[in-house]
C-alpha positions, 0 to 999 in steps of 0.5 A: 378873201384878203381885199388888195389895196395900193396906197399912195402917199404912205408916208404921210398922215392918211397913209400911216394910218391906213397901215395902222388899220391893215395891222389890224385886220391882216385876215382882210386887207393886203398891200401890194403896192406903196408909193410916197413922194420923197420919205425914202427912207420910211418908205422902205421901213413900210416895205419891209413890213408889208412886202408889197410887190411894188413900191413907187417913189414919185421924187427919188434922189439922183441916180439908181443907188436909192432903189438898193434896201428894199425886198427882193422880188418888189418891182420899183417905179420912180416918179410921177409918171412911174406912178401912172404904170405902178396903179395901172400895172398892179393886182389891186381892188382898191387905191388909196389916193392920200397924196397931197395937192394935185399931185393925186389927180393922174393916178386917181384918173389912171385907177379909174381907167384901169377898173379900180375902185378908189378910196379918195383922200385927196381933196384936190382931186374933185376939186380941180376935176370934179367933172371929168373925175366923175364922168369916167367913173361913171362910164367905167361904174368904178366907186369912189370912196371917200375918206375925208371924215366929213365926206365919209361920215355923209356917205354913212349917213346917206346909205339907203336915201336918194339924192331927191330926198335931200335938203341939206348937208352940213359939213362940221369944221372944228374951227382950227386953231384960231376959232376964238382969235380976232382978225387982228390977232389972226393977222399977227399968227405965226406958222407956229400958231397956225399949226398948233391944231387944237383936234387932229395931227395932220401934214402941214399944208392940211393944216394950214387949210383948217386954220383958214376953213379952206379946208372946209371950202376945198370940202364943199366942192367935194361935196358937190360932186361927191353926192350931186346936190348943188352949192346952195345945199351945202353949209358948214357948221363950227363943231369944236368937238370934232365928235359929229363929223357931218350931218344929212338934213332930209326932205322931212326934217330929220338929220342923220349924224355920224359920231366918233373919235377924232381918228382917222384909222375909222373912215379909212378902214370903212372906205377899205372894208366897205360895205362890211363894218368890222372891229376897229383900232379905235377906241369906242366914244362915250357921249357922258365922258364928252360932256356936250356937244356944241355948234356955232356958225362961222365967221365968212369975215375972217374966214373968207375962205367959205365964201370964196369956195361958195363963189368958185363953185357956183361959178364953176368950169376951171374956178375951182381950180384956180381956188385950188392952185392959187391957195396951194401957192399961198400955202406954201409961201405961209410955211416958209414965212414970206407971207403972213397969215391974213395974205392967203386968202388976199392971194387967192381971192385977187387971183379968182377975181381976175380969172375968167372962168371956162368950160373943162373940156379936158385934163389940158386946159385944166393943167393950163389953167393950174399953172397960169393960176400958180403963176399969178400967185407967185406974181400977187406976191412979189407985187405986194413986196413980200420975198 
């Protein structure tokens, strides 16, 4: 029996290599719905392939021609609000949310609603909604798989333990592309530098992400609501290797580690496939070719970003949103070269700190909240001169 999934956000880097790991298991897996946010043209390239029965595209070109070249009988949804009835009007066990920002969070809730299960790659899902995204799935018994190496690799480790016999998890992080750089250097980076990843090939703002750990800030508060253990049980370790994708320290001493390639075809097709383990399209890790295997701790100065997650979390209600949305911004003005590298954690920390954190009681404050955070890192950056 074929296991029907819906993959948003397709044509990016998760997505691609969920289609990857379909291509290997055809006996097992079926796709029957595609959406992706403007890549029309290999989304329709996807559709030809796979003959899904429906396809979304969350920002198409003006006017109707766009829906022309895909399969005959393939039902067509367009935009984000088209996005909402694609998840909730088609046949499928399982979604994939690989779309990038928050973007992902209203057809992750509409999953949920509608008895889904959902395989979770978008961070900025539990970060900004954690609460409300795990209550409904809670009430309505809906799983949630994650797909983040880091977040998979613990939920490999925690299978059969309870919450209670936890003391720890830690979060690997490769370091980025600039691990070994001094603050001064760091401050001269280039969207060149910043983008040159020494492990993974990711989308742009992900890697932008690892190159200042928020990446790994975003993660911990993942983390937190992911698996119920509270901040102070939450660390990060530099792992350059990138081989240990997270470790699970228990009550007794022991820790549990996941290992594998840098390849993300491997979490995913676990959080597809689970609870079964089936042949992959990665190729096996031999531990003598690795060589060694080396942590180190990192470096809360020129990687503020951690203590700023720490804080945020803690802090809670409508903090992590504000993280979220203010480094989203100072992301994006990074890429287009209007702030320097060291502004993005400047940004996001003048915006938490002048934010008075309050209780989520809905999806509309939280979208209020997002916006007025946006806002105020538009402003923090126009204040210190940058265009």
């Amino acid at each position: 029996m074929k296991k029907r999934i819906l993959i948003l956000g397709s044509t990016g880097s998760i997505g691609r290599s969920a289609l990857t790991v379909v291509r290997k298991l055809p006996e097992r897996l079926e796709v029957v719905g595609l959406a992706a946010g403007r890549q029309l043209d290999e989304l329709r390239a996807q559709a030809e392939e796979f003959r899904p029965r429906a396809v979304g595209l969350c920002n198409p070109p003006a006017g109707s021609s766009w829906r022309q070249g895909f399969p005959g009988k393939t039902k067509i949804y367009e935009g984000p609000a088209g996005l909402f009835e694609m998840v909730a009007e088609t046949e499928a066990e399982m979604v994939l949310v690989a779309i990038v920002g928050t973007a992902g969070l209203g057809p992750a809730l509409a999953a949920i609603r509608t008895g889904k299960g959902l395989a979770l790659a978008s961070k900025e899902v539990l970060v900004m909604a954690g609460e409300i995204v795990m209550a409904e799935a809670r009430a309505r018994n809906v799983p949630i798989l994650p797909v983040d190496s880091e977040h998979n690799a613990v939920f490999q480790c925690l299978a059969g333990s309870s919450g209670v016999q936890i003391r720890r998890i830690l979060l690997t992080a490769s370091g980025g592309p600039f691990r070994t750089w001094d603050a001064r250097r760091m401050a001269a980076a280039t969207v060149e530098d910043a983008l040159d990843h020494p492990t993974w090939k990711m989308g742009k703002k992900i890697t932008i992400d690892s190159a200042t750990l928020f990446n790994k800030a975003l993660e911990m508060i993942e983390a937190h609501w992911l698996f119920g253990v509270p901040f102070s049980a939450i660390d990060v370790v530099v792992h350059p290797q990138s081989i240990v994708h997270s470790l699970v320290e228990f009550v007794d001493g022991s820790h549990l580690a996941q290992l594998s390639r840098s390849d993300m075809c491997l979490p995913i097709q676990y959080a597809l496939t689970y609870p079964e383990r089936l042949p992959s399209p990665v190729p096996f890790l031999d531990l003598a070719t690795v060589g060694q295997l080396s942590f180190e701790q990192p470096d809360h100065e020129r990687f503020p970003a951690l203590r700023l997650a720490r804080y945020a979390g803690e802090a809670g209600g409508t903090a992590p949103c504000v993280l979220n949305a203010a480094n989203e911004v100072a992301v994006a003005a990074f890429l287009e070269r209007r702030i320097p590298f060291s502004a993005i954690a400047h940004c996001v920390e003048a915006v938490l700190d002048a934010h008075k954190p309050m209780k989520v009681e809905n999806l509309e404050v939280l979208q209020r909240v997002d916006a007025e955070a946006r806002r105020a890192a538009v402003e923090w950056i126009r204040n210190k001169g940058y265009p």
